[in-house]
DSSP file (Angstrom, degrees, kcal/mol; ACC not computed):
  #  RESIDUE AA STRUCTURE BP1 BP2  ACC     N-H-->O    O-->H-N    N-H-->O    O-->H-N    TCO  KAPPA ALPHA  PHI   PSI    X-CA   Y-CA   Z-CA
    1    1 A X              0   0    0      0, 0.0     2,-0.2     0, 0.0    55,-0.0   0.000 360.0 360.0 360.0 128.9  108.6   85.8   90.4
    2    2 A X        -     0   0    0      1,-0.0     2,-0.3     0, 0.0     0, 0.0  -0.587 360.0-147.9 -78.0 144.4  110.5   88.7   88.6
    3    3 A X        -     0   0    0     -2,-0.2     2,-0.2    53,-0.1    53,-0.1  -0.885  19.3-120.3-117.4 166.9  113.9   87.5   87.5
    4    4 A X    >>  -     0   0    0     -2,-0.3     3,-1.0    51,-0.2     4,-1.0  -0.476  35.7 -92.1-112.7 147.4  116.8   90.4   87.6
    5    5 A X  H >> S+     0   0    0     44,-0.4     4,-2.1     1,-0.2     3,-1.3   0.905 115.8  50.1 -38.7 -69.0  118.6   91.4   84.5
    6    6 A X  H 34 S+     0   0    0      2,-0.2     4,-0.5     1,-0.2    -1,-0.2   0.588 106.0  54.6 -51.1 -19.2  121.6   89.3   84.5
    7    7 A X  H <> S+     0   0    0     -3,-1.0     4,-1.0     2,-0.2    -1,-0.2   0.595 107.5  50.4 -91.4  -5.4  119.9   86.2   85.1
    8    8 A X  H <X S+     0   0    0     -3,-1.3     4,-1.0    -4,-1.0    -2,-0.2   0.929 112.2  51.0 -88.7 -57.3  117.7   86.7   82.2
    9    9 A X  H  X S+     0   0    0     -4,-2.1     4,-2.5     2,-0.2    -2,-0.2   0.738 110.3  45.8 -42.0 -38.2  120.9   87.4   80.2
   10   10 A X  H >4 S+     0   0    0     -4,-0.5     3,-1.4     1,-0.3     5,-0.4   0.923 114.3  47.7 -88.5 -55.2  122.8   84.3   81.2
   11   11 A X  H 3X S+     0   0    0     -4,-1.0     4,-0.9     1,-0.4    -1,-0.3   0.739 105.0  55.6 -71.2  -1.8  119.9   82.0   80.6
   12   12 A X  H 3X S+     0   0    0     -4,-1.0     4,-3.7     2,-0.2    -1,-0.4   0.932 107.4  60.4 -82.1 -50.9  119.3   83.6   77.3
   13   13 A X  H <X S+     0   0    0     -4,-2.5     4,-2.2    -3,-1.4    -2,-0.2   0.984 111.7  36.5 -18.8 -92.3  123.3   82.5   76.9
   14   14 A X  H  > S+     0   0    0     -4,-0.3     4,-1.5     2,-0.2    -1,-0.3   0.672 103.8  57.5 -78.0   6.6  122.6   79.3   77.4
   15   15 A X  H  X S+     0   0    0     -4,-0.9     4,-1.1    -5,-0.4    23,-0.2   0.813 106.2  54.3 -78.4 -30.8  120.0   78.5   76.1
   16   16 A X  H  X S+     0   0    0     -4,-3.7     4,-0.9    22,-0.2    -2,-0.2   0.623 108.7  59.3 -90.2  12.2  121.4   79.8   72.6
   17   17 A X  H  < S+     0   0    0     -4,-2.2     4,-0.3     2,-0.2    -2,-0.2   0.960 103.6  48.6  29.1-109.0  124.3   77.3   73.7
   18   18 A X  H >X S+     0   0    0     -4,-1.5     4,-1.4     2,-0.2     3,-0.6   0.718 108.2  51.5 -12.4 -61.8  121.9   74.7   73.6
   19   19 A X  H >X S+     0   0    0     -4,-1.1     4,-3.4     1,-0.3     3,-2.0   0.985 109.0  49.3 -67.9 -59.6  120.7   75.8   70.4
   20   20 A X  H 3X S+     0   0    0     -4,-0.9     4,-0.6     1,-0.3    -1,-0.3   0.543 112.2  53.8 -34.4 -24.4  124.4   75.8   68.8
   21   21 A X  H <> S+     0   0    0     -3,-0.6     4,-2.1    -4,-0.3    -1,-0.3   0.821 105.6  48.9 -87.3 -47.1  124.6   72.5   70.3
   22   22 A X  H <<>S+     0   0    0     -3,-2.0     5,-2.1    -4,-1.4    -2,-0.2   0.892 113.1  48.9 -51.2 -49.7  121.4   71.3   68.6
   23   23 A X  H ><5S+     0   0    0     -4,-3.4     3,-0.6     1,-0.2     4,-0.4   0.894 108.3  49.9 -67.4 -83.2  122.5   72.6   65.3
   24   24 A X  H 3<5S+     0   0    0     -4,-0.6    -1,-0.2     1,-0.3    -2,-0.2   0.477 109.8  55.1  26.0 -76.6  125.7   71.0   65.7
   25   25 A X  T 3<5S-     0   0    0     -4,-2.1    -1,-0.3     2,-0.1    -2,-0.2  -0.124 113.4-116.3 -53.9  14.8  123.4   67.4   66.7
   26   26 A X  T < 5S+     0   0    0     -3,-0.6     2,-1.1     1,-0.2    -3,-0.2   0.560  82.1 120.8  48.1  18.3  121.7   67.9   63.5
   27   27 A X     >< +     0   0    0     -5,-2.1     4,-3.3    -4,-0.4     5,-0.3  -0.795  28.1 170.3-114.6  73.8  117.8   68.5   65.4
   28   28 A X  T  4  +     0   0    0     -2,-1.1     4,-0.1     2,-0.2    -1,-0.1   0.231  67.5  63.6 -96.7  59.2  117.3   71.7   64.1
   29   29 A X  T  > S+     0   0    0      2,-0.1     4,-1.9     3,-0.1    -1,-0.2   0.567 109.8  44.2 -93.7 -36.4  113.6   71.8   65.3
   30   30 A X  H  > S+     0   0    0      2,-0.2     4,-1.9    -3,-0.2     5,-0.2   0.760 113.7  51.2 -74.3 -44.9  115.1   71.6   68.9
   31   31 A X  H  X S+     0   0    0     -4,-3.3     4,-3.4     3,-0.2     5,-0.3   0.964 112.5  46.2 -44.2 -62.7  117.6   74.2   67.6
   32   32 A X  H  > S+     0   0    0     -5,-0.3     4,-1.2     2,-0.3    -2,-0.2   0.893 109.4  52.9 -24.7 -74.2  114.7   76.2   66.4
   33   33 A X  H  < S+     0   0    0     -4,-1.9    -1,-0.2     1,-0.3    -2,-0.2   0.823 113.4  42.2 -36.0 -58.4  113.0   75.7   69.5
   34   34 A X  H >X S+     0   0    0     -4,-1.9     4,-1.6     1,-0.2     3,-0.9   0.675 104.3  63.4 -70.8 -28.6  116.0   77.0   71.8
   35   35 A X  H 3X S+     0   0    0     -4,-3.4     4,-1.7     1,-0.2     5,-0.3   0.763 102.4  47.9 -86.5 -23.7  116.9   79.7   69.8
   36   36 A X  H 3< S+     0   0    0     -4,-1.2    -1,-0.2    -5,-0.3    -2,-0.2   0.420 111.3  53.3-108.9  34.2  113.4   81.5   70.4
   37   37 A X  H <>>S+     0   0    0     -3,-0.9     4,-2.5    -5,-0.1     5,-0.8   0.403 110.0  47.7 -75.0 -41.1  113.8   80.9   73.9
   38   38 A X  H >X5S+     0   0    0     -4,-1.6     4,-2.2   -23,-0.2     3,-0.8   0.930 111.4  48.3 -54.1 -46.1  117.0   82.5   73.6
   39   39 A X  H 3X5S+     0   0    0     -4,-1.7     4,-1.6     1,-0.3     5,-0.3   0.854 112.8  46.8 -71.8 -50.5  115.8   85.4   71.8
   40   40 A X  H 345S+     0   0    0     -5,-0.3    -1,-0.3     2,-0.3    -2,-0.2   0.501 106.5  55.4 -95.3   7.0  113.0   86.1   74.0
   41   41 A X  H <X5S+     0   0    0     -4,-2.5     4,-2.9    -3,-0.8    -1,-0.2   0.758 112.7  50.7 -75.0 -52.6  115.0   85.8   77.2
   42   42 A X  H  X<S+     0   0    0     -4,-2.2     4,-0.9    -5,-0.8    -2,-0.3   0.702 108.8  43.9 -59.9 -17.8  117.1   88.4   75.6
   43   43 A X  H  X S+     0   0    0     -4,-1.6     4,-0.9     2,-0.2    -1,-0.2   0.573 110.6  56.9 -98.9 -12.3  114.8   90.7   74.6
   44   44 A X  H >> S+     0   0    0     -5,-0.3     3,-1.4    -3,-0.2     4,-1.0   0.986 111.3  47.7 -49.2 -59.3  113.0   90.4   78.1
   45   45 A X  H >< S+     0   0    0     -4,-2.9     3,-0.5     1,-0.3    -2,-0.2   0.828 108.3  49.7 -53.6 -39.5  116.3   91.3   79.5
   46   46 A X  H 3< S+     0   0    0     -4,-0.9    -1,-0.3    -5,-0.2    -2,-0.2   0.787 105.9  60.8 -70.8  -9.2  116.9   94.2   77.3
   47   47 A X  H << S+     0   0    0     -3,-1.4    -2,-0.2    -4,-0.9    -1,-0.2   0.669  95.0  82.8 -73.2 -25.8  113.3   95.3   78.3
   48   48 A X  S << S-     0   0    0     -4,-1.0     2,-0.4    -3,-0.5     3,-0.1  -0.436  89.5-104.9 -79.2 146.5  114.2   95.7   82.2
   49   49 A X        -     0   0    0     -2,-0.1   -44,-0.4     1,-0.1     2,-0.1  -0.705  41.9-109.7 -69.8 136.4  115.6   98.0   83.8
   50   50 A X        -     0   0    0     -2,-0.4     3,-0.1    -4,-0.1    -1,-0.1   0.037  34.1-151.4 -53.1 105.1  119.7   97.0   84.8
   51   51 A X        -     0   0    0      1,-0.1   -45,-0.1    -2,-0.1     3,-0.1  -0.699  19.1-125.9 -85.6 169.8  119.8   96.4   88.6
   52   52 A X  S    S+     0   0    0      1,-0.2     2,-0.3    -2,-0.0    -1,-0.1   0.931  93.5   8.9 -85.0 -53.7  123.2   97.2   90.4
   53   53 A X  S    S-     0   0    0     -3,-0.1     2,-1.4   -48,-0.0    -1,-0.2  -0.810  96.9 -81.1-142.5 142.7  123.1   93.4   91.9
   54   54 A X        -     0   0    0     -2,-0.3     4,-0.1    -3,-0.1   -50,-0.0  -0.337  52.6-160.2 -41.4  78.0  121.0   90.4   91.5
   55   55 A X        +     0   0    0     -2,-1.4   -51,-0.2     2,-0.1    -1,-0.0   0.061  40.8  25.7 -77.3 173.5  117.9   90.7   93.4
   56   56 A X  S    S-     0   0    0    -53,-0.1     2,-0.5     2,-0.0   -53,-0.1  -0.494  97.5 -46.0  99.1-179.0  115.5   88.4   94.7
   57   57 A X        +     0   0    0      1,-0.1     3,-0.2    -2,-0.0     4,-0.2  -0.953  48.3 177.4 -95.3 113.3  115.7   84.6   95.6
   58   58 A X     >  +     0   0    0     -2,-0.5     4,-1.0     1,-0.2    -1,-0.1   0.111  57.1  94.1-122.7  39.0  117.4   83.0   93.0
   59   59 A X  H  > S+     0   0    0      2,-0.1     4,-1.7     3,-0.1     3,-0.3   0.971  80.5  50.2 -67.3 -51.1  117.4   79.9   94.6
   60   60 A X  H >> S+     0   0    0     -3,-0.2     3,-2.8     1,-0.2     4,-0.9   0.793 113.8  50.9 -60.7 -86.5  114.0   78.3   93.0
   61   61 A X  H 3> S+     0   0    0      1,-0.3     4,-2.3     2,-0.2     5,-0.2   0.672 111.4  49.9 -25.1 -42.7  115.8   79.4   89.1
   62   62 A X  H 3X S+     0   0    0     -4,-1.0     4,-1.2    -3,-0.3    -1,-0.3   0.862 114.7  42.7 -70.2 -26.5  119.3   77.5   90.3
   63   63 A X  H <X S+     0   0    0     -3,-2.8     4,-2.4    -4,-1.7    -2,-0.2   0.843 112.6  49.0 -89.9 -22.2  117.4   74.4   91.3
   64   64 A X  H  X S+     0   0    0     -4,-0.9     4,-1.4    -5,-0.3    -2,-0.2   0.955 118.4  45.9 -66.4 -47.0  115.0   74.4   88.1
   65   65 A X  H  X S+     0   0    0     -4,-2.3     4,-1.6    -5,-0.3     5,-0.3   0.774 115.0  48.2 -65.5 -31.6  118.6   74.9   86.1
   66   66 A X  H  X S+     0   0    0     -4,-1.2     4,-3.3    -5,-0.2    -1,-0.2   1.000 118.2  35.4 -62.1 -61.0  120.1   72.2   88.2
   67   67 A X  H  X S+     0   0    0     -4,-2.4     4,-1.3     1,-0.3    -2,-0.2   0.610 112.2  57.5 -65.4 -30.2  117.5   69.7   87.8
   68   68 A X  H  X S+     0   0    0     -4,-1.4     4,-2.7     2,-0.2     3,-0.4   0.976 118.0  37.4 -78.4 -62.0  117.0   71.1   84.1
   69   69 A X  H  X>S+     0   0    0     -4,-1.6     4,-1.0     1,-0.3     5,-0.6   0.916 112.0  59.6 -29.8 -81.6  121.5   70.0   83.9
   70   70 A X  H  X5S+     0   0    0     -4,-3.3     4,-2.2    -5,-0.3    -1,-0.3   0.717 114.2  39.0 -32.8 -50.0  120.9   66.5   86.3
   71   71 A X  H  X5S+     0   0    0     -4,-1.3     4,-3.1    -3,-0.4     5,-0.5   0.953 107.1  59.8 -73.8 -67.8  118.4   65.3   83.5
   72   72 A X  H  <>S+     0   0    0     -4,-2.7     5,-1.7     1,-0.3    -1,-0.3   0.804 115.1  36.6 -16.3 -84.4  120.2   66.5   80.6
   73   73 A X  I  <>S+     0   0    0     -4,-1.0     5,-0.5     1,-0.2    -1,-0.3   0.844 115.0  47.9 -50.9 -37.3  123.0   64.2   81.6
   74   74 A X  I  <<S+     0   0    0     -4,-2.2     4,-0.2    -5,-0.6    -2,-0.2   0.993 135.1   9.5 -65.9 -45.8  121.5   61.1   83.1
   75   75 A X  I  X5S+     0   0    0     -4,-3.1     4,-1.7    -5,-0.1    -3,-0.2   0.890 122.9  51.3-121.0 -62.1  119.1   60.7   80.2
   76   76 A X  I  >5S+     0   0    0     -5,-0.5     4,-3.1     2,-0.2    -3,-0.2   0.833 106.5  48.3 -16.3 -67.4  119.8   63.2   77.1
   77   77 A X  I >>XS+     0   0    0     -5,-1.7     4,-1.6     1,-0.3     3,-1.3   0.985 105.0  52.7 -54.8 -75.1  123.3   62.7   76.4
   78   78 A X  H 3><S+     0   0    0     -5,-0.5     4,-0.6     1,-0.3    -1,-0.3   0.595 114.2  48.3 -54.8  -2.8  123.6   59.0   76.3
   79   79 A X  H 3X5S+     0   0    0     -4,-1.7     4,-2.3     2,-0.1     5,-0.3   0.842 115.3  39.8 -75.1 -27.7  120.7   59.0   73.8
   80   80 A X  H <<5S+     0   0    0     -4,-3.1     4,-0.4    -3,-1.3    -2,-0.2   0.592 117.5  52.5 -85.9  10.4  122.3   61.9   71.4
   81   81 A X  H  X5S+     0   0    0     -4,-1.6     4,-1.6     2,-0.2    -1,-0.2   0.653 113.7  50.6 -82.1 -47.3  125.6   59.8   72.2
   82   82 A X  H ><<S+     0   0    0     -4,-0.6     3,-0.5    -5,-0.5    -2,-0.2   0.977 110.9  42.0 -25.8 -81.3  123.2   56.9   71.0
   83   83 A X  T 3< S+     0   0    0     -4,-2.3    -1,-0.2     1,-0.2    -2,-0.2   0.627  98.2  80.6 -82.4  -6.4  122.2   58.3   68.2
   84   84 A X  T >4  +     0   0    0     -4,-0.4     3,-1.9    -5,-0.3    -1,-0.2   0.915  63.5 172.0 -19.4 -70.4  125.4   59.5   67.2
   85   85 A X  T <<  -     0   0    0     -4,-1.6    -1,-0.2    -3,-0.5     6,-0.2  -0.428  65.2 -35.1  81.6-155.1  126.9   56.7   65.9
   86   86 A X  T 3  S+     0   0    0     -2,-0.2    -1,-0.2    -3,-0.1    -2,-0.1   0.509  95.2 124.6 -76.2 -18.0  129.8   56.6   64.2
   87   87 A X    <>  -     0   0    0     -3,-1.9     4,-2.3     1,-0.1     5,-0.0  -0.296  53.6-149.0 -65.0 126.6  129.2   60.4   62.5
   88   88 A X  H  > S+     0   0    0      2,-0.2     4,-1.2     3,-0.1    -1,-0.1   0.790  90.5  48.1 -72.0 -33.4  132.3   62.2   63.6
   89   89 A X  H  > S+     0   0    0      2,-0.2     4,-1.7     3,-0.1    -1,-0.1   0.977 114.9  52.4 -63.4 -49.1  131.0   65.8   64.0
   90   90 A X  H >> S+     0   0    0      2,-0.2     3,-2.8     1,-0.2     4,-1.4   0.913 108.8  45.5 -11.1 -99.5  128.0   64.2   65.9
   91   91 A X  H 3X S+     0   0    0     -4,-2.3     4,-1.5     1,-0.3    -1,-0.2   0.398 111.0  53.4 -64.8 -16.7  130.0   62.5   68.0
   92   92 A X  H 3X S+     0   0    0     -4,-1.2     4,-0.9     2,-0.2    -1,-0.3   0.741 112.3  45.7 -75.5 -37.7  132.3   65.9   68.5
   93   93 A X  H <X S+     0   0    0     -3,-2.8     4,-0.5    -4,-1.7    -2,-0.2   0.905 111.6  53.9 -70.5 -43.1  129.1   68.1   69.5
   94   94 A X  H  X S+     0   0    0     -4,-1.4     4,-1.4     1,-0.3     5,-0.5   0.955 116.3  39.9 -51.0 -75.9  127.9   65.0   72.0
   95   95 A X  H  X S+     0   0    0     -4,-1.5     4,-1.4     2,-0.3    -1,-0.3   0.747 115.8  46.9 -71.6 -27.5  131.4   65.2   73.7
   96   96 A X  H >X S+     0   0    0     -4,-0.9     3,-3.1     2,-0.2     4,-0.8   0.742 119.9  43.6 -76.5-105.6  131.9   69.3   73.7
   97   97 A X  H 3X S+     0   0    0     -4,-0.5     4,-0.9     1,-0.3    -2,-0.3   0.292 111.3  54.2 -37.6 -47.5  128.1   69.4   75.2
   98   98 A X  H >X S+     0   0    0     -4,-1.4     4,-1.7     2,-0.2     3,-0.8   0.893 110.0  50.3 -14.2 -62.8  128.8   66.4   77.7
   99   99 A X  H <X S+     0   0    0     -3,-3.1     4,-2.0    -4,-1.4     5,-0.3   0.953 114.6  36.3 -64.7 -38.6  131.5   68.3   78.9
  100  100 A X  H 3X S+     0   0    0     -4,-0.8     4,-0.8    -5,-0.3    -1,-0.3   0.597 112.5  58.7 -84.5  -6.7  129.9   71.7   79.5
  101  101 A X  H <X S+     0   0    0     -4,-0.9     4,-2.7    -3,-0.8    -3,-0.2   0.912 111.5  47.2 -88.4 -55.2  126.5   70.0   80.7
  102  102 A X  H  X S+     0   0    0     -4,-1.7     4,-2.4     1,-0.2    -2,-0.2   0.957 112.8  45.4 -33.0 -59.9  129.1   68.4   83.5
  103  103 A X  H >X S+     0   0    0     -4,-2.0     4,-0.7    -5,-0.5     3,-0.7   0.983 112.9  50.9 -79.6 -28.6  131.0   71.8   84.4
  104  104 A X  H 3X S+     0   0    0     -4,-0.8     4,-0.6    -5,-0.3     3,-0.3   0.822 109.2  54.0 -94.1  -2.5  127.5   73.7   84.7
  105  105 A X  H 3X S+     0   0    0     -4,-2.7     4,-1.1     1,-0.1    -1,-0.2   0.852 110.4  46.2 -28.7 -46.0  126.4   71.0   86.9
  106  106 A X  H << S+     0   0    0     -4,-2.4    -2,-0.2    -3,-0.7    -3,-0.1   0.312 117.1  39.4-110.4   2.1  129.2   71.6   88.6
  107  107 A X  H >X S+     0   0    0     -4,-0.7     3,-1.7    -3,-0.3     4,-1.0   0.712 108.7  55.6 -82.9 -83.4  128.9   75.4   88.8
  108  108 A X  H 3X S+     0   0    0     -4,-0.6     4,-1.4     2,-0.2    -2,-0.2   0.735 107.0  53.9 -24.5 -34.1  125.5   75.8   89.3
  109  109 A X  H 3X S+     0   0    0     -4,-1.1     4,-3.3     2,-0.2     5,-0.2   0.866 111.0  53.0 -67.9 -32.8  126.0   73.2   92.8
  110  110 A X  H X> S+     0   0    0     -3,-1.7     4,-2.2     1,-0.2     3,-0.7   0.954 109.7  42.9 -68.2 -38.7  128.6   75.7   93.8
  111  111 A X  H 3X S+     0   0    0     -4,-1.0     4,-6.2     2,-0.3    -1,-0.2   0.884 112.7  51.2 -37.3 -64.7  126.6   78.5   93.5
  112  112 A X  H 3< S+     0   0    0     -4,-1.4    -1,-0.2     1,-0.3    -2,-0.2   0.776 115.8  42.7 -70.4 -32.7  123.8   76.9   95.1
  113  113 A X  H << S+     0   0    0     -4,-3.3    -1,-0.3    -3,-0.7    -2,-0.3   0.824 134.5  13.1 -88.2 -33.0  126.0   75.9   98.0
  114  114 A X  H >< S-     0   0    0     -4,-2.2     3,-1.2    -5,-0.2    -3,-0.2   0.547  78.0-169.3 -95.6 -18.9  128.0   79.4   98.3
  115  115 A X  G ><  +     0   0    0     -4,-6.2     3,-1.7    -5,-0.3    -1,-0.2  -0.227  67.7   3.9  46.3-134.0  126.4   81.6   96.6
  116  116 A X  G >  S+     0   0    0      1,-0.3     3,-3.5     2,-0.1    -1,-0.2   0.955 124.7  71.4 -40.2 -49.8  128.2   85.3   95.9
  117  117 A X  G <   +     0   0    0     -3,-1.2    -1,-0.3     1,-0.3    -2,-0.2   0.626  67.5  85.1 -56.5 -17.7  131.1   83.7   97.7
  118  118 A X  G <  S+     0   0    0     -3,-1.7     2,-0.7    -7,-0.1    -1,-0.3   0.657  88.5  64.6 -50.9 -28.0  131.9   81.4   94.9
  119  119 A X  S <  S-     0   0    0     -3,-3.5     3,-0.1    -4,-0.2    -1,-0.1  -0.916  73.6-145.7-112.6 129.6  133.9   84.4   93.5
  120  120 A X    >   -     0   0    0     -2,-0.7     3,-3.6     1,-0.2    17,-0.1  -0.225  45.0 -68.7 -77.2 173.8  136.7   85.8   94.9
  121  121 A X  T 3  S+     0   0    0      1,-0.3    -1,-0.2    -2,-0.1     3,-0.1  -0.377 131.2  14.3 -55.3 133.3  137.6   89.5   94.7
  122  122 A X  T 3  S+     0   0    0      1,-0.4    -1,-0.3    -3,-0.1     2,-0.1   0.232 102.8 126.5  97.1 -10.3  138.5   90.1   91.0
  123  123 A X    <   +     0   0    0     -3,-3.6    -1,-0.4    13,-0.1     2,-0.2  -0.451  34.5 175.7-105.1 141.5  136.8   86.7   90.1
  124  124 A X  B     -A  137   0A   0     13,-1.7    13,-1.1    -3,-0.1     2,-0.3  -0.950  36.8 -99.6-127.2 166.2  134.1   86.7   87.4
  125  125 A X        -     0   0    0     -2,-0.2    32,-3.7    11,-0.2     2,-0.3  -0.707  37.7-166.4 -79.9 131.1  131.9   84.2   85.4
  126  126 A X  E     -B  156   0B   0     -2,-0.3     9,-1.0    30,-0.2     2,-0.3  -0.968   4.2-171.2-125.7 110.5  133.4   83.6   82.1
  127  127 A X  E     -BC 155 134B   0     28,-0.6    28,-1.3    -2,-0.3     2,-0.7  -0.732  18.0-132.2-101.8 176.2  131.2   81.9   79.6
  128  128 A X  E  >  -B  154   0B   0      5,-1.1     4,-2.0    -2,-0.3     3,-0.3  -0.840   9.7-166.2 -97.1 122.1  132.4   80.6   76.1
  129  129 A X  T  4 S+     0   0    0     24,-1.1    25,-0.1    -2,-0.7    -1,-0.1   0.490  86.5  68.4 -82.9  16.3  130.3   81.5   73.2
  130  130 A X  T  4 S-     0   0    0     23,-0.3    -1,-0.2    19,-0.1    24,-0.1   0.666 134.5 -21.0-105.7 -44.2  132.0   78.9   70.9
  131  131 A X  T  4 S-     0   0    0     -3,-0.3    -2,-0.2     2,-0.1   -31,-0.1   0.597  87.3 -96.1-167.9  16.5  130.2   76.3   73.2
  132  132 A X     <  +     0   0    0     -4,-2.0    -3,-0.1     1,-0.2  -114,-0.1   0.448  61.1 148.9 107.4   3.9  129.1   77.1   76.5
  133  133 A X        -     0   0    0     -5,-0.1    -5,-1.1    -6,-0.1     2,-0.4  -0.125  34.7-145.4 -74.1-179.1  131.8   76.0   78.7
  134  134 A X  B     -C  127   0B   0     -7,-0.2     2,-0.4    -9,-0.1    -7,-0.2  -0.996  17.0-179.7-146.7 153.9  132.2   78.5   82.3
  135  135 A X        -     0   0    0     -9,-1.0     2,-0.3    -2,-0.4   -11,-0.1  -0.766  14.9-137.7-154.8 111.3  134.9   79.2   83.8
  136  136 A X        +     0   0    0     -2,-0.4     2,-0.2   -11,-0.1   -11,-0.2  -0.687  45.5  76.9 -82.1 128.8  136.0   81.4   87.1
  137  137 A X  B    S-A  124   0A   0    -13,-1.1   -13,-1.7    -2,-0.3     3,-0.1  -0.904  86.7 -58.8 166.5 175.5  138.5   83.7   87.6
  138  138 A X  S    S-     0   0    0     -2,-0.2     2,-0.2   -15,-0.2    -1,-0.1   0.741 115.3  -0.7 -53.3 -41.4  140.2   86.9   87.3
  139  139 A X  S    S-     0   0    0    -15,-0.1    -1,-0.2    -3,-0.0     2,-0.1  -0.951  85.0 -86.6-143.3 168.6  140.1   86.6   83.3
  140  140 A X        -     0   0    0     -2,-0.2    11,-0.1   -15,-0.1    12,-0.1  -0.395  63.6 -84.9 -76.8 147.2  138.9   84.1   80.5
  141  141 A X        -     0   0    0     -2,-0.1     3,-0.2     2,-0.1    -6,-0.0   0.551  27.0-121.4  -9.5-172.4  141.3   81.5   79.6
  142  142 A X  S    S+     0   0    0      1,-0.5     9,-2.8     9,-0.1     2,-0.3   0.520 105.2   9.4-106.6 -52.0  143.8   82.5   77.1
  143  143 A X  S    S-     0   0    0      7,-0.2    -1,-0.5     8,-0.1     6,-0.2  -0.880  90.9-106.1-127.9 137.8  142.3   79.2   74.8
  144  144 A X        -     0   0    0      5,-0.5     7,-0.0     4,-0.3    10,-0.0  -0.663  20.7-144.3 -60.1 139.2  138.7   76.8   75.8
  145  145 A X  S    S+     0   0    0     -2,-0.2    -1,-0.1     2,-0.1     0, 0.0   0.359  93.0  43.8 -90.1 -15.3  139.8   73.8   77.1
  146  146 A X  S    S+     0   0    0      3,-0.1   -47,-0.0   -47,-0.0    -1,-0.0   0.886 132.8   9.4-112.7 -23.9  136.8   72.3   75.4
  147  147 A X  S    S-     0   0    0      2,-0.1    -2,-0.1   -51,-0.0   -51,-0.0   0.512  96.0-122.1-105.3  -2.5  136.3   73.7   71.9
  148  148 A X        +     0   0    0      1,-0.2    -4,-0.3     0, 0.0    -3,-0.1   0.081  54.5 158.9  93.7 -31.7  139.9   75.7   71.8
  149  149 A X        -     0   0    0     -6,-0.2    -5,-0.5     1,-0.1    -1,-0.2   0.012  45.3-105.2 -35.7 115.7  138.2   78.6   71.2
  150  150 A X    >   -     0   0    0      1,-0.1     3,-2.3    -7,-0.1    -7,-0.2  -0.064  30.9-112.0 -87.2 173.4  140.4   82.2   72.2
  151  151 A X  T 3  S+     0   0    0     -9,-2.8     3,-0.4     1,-0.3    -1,-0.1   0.941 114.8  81.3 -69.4 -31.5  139.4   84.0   75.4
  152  152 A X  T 3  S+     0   0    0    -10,-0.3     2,-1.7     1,-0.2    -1,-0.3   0.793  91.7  55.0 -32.0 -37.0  138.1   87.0   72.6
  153  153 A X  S <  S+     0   0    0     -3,-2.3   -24,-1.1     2,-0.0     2,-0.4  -0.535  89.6 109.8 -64.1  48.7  135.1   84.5   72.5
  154  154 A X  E     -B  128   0B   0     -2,-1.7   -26,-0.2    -3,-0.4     2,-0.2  -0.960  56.3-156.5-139.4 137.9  134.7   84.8   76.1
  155  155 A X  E     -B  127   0B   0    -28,-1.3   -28,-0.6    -2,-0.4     2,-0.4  -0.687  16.4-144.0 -72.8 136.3  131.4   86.9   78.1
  156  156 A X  E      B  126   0B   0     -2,-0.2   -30,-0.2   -30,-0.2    -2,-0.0  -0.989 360.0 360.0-120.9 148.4  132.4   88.0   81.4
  157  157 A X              0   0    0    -32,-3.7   -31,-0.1    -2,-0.4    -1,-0.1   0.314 360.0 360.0-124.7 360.0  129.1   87.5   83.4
């Protein structure tokens, strides 16, 4: 299955996210790991030619990403919440990434359930590069509501 420019692009996002997340969590082998996924989703993407619109079915890629999310939460967090402990930075990356694993659960079902329609006229995908969070609408946030971070740190996808 070919994937279309822009999906190569977001998942290249998150996945350095993910990595930022890692580093954060102290695993940088896992950082490591996610960061040359990232890299080489991004240089895939810069290798394609841009299409005008997403093409293709990009149902199987939303359910692998869902599924990838559902796991992530049931089983991930509460161990790096685990191993956390008491370490306060720790426990500050757990709860920023808990929160953004939650809202792109909860994007990614809308998507799945609406598709395009999930934006309105003017509406874009906003992600945060500070920590991943997504956010729809006419423009990014003024401030992230989970890491504070100003909408200049903002993608529009």
């Amino acid at each position: 299955m070919e994937i279309d420019t822009m999906s190569l692009q977001s998942l290249a996002l998150w996945f350095s996210n993910y990595s930022s997340l890692a580093t954060k969590t102290l695993r940088p082998k896992l950082a490591d790991s996610l960061g040359k996924v990232a890299r080489d989703l991004g240089a895939r993407a810069g290798r394609q030619k841009p299409t005008a619109a997403p093409t293709g079915d990009n149902a199987p890629i939303l359910e692998a990403i869902d599924s990838l999310v559902k796991e992530s939460i049931a089983t991930g967090y509460p161990r790096v919440r685990e191993t956390a402990g008491i370490n306060r930075g720790a426990l500050r990356a757990f709860t920023w990434g808990n929160k953004v694993a939650t809202i792109l659960k909860s994007v990614v079902g809308r998507v799945m359930a609406k598709g395009d329609a999930v934006l309105a006229d003017g509406q874009s995908f906003y992600v945060c590069d500070g920590c991943g969070f997504i956010y729809i609408g006419p423009e990014a946030p003024a401030l992230c509501p989970v890491c504070k971070a100003p909408s200049s740190r903002f993608a529009a996808y």
